[in-house]
DRENLUMLUM-33986 format. One line per 10 residues: number of its first residue (from 0); their letters; for each residue z, x, y of N, C-alpha, C. Coordinates in Angstrom, 1 decimal, always signed. Layout:
<pts>
NUM = a = Z,X,Y,Z,X,Y,Z,X,Y  ...
</pts>
This chain:
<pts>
0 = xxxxxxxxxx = +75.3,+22.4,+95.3,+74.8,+23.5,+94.6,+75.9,+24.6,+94.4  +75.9,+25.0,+92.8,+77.1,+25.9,+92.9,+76.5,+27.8,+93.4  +77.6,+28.1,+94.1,+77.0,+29.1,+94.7,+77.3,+30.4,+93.9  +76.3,+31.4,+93.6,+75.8,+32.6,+92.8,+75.5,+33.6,+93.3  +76.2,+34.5,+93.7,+76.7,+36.1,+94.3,+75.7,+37.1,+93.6  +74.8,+37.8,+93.6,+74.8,+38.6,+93.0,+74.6,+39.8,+93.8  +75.1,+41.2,+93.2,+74.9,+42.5,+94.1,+74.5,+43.5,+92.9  +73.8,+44.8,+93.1,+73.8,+45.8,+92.5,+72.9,+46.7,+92.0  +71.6,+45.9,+92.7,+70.8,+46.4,+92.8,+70.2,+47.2,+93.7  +69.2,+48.2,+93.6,+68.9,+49.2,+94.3,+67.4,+50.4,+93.7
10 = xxxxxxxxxx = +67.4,+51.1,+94.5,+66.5,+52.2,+93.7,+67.3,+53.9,+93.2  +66.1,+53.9,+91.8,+66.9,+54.5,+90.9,+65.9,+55.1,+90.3  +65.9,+56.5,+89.9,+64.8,+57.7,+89.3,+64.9,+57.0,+88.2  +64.3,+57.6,+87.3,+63.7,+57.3,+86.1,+64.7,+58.2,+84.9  +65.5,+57.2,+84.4,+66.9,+57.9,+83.2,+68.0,+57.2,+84.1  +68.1,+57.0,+85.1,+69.2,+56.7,+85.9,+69.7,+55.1,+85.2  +70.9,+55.0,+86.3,+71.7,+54.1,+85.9,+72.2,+53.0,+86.9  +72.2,+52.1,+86.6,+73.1,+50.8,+87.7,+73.4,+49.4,+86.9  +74.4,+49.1,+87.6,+75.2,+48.0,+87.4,+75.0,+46.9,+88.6  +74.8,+45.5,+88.0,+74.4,+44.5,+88.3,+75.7,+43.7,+88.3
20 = xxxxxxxxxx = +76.1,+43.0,+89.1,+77.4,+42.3,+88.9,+76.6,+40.4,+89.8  +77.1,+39.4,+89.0,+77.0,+38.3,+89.5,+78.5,+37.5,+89.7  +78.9,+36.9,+90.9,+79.9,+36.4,+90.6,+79.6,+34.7,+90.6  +80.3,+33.7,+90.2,+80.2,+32.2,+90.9,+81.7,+31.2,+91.1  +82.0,+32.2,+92.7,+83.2,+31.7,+92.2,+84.2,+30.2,+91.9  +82.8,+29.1,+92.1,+83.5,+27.7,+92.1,+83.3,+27.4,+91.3  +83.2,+27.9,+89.5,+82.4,+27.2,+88.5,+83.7,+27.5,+87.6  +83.7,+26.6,+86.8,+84.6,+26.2,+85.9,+84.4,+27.5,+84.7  +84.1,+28.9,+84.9,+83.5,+30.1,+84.7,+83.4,+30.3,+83.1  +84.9,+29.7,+82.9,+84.8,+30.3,+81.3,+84.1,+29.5,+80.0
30 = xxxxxxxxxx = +83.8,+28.0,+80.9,+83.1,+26.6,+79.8,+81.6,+27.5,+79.8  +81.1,+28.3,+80.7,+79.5,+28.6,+80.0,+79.1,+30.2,+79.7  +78.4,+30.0,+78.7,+77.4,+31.3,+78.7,+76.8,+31.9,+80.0  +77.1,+33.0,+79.8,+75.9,+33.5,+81.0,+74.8,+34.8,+80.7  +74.1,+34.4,+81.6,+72.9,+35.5,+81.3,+72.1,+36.1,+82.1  +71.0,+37.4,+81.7,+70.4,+37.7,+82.9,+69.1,+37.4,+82.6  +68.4,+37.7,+83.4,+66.6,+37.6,+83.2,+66.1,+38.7,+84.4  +64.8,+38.8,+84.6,+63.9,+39.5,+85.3,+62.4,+39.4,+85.3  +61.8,+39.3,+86.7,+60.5,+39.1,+86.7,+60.2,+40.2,+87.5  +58.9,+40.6,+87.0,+58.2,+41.8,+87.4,+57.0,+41.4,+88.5
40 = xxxxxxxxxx = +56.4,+41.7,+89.5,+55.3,+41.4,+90.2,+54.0,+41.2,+88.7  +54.0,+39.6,+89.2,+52.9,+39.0,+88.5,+53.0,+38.9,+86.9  +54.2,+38.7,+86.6,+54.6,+38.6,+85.3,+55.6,+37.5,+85.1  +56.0,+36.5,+84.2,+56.9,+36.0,+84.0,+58.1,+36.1,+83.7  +58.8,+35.5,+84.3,+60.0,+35.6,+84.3,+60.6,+36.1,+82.9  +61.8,+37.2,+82.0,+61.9,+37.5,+80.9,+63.4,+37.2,+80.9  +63.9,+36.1,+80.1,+65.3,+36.4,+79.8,+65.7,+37.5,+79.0  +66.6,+38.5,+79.7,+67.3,+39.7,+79.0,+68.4,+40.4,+78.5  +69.4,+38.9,+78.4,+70.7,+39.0,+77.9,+71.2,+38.0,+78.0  +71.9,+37.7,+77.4,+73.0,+36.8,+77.1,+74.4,+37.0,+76.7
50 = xxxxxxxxxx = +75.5,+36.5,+77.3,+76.9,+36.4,+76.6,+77.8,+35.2,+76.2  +78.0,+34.9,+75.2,+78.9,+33.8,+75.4,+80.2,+33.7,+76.1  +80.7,+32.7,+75.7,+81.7,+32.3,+77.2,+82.9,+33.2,+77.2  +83.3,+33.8,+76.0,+84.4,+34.3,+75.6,+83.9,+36.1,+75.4  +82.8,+36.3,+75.3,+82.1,+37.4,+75.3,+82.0,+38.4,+74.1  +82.5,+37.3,+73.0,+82.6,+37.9,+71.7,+81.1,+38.2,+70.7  +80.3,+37.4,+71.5,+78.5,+37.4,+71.3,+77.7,+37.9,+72.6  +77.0,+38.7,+72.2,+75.5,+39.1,+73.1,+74.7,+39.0,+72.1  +73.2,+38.8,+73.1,+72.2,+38.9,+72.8,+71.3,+39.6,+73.6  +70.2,+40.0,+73.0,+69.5,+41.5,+74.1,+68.0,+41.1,+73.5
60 = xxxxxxxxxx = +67.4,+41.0,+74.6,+65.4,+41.4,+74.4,+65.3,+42.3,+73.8  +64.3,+42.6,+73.2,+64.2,+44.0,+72.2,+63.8,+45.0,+73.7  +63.3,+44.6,+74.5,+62.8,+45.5,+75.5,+64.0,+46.1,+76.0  +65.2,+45.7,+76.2,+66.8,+46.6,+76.6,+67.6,+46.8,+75.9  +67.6,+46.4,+74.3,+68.3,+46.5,+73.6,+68.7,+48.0,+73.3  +69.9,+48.4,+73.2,+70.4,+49.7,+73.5,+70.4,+50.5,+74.0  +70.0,+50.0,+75.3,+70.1,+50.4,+77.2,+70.9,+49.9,+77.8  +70.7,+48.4,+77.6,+71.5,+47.5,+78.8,+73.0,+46.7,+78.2  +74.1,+46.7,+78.8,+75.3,+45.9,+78.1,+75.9,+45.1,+79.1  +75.5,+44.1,+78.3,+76.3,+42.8,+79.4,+77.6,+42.2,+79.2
70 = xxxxxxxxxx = +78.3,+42.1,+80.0,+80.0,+41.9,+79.9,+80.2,+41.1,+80.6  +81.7,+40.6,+80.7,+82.1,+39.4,+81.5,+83.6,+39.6,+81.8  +83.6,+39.1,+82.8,+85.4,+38.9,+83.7,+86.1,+37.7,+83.8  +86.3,+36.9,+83.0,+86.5,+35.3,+83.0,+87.5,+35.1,+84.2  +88.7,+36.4,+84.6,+89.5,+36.0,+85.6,+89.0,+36.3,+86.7  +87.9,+37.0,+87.1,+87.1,+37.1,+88.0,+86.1,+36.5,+88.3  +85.9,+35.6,+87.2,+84.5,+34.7,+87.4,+82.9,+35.6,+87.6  +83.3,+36.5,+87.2,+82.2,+37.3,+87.3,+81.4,+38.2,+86.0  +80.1,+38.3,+86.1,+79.6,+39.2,+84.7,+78.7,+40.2,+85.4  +78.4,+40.8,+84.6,+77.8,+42.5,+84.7,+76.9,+42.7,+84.0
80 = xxxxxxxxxx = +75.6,+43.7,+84.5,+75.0,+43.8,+83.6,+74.8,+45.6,+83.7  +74.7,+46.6,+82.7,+75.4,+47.9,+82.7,+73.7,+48.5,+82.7  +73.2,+48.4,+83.2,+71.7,+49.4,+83.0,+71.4,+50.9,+82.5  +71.3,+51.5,+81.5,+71.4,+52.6,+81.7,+70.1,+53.5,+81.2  +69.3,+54.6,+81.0,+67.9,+55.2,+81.2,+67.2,+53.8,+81.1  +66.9,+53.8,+82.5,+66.2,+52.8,+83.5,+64.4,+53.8,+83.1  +63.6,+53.1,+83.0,+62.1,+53.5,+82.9,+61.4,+52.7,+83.8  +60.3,+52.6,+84.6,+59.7,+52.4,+85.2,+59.5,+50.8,+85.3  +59.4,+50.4,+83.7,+58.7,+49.5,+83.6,+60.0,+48.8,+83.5  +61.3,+48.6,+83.7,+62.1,+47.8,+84.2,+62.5,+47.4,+85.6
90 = xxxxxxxxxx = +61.5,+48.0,+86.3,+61.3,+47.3,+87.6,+61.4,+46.0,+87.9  +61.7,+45.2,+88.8,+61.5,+43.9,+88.8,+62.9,+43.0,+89.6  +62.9,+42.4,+89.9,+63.8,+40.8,+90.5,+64.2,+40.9,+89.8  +65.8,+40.8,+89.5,+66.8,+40.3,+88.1,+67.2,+39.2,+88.6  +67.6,+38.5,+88.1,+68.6,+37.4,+88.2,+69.2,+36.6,+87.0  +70.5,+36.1,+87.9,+71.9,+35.7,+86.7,+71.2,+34.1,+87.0  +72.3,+33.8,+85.5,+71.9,+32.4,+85.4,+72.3,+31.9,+84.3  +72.7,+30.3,+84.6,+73.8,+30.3,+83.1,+72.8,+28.6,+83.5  +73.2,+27.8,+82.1,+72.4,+26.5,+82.1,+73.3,+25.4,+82.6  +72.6,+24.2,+83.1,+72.8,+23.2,+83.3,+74.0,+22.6,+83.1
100 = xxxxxxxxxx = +73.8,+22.6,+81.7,+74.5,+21.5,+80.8,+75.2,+22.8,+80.1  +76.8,+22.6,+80.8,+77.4,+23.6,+79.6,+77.4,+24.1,+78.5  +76.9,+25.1,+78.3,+77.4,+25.4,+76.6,+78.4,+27.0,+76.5  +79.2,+27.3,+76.0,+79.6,+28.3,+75.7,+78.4,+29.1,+74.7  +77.6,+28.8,+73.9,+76.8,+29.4,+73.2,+75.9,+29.9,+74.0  +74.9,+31.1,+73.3,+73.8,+31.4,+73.7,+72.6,+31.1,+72.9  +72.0,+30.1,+73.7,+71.3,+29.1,+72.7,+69.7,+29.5,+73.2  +69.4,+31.1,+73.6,+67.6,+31.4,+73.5,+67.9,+32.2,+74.7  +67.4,+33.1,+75.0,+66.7,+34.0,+76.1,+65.7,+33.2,+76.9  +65.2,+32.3,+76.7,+64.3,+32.0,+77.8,+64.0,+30.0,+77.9
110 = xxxxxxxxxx = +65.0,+29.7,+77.6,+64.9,+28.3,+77.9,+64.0,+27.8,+79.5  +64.0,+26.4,+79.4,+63.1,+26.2,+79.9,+63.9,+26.4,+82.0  +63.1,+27.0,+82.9,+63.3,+27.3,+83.4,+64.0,+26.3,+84.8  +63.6,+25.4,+84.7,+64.9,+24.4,+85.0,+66.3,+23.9,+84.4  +66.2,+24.5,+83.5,+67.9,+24.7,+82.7,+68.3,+24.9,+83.1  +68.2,+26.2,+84.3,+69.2,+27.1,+84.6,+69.5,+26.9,+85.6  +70.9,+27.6,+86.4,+71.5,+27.2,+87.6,+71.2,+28.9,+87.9  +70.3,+29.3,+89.3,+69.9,+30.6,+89.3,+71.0,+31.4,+90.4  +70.8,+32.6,+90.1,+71.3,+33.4,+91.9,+70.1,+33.7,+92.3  +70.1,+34.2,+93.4,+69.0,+34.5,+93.8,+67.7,+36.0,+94.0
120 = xxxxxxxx = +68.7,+36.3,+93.1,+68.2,+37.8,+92.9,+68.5,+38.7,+93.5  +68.3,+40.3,+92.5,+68.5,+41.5,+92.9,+67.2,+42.1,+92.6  +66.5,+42.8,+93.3,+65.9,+44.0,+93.0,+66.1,+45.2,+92.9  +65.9,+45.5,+91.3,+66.6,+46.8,+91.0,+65.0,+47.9,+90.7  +64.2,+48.7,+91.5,+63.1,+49.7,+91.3,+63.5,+50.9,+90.9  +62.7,+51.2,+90.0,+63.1,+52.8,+89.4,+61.7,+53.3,+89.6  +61.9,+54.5,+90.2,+60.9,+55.7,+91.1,+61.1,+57.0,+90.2  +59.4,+56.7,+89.4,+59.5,+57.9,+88.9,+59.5,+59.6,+89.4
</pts>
């Protein structure tokens, strides 16, 4: 199992800001897309970004779109995800995760949920 780092989560008032970083450092980093998601207590899991491999494409849930920016470090093997006026209701388990079967593309926010090769999560709470 390839191994998935993630850190950067925490608690954060309500307008605040944090950064999410995933690293994987034994993976052939630059052949896949990568992405985030988040599950809220008792809700399903929501894919919420996407980058392709080269990072010249994102894609964004309408729910963070023009909050959140996801980037990537191909020489670090690592990607980010930039949070910024955090609201209540983006509470929840984040986690990174790129698919199976390589693709450089970003081929859907929410493929099926064994596609993906997961980390294990961060919880990021925002306290109003």
């Amino acid at each position: 199992q390839v191994e998935v780092v993630e850190s950067g989560g925490g608690v954060v008032q309500v307008g605040g800001s944090l950064r999410l970083s995933c690293t994987i450092p034994r993976l052939n980093f630059q052949r896949y897309a990568m992405s985030w998601h988040r599950q809220a207590p008792g809700q399903e899991r929501e894919g919420i970004s996407c980058i392709t491999w080269n990072g010249d494409k994102t894609v964004y849930a309408d729910s963070v779109k023009g909050r959140f920016t996801i980037t990537r470090d191909n020489a670090k093997k690592t990607h980010y995800l930039q949070m910024n006026n955090l609201n209540t209701e983006d509470t929840a388990m984040y986690f990174c995760a790129f698919e199976r079967v390589g693709s450089g593309e970003c081929r859907g926010l929410n493929r099926p949920r064994e596609s993906y090769v997961w980390g294990q999560g961060t919880q990021v709470t925002v306290a109003s």
